[in-house]
C-alpha distance (Angstrom), angle and dihedral (degrees) to the residues before:
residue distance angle dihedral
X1 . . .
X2 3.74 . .
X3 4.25 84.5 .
X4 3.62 97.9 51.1
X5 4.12 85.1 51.6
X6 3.34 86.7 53.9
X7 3.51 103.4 47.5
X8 4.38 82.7 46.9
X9 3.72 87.3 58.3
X10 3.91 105.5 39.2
X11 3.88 85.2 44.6
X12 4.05 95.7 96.6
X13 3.46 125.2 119.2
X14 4.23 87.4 -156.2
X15 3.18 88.6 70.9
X16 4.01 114.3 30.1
X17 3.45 126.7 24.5
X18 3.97 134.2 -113.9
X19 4.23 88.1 -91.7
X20 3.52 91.0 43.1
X21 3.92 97.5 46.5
X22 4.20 90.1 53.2
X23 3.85 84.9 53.9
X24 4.20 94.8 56.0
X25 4.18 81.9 42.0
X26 3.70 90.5 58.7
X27 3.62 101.7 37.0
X28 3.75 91.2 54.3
X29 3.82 91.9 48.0
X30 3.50 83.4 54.0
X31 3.64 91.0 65.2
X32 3.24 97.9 44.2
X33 3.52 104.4 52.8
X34 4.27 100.0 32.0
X35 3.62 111.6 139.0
X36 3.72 85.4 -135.6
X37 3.57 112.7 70.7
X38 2.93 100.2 -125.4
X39 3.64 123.2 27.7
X40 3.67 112.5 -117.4
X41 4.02 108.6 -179.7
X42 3.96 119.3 100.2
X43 3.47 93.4 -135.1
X44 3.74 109.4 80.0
X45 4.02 93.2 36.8
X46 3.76 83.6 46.9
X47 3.47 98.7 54.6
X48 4.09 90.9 46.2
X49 3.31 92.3 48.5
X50 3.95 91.3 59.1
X51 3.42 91.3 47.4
X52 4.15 93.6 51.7
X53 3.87 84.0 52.4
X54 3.73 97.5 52.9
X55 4.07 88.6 38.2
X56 3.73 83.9 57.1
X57 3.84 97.1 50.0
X58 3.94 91.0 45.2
X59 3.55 89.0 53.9
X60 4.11 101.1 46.8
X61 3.52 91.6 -121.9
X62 3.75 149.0 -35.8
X63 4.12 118.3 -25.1
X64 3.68 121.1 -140.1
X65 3.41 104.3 -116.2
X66 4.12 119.1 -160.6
X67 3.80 126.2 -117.2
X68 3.71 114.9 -97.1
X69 4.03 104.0 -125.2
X70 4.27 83.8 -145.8
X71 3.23 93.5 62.3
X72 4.27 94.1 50.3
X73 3.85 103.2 42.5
């Protein structure tokens, strides 16, 4: 779950461009679909890491996201 919101977020052509945006695509289908359960190599979390950083400074800051009525039934 916490990938997919991730992959929502990062998704933004503001702040990354069209290269940039494939890259974040593949690196969370890497996680999702690793053999190993989970995914131990740096480089992917790395890589997403980096790009929540720079998503941040784009942005100014953190954005208040809402509650997702699923997830408190």
């Amino acid at each position: 779950m916490l990938v997919l919101y991730i992959l929502d977020v990062l998704n933004d052509p503001d702040v990354f461009s069209a290269a940039m945006l494939a890259e974040i695509k593949a690196d969370v289908h890497t996680l999702l679909t690793s053999a190993e359960d989970p995914y131990l190599e740096d480089d992917v979390y790395d890589r997403l890491t980096d790009c929540v950083i720079e998503w941040h400074i784009a942005k100014g800051g953190p954005i208040k996201r809402e509650k997702n009525p699923q997830l408190y039934r």
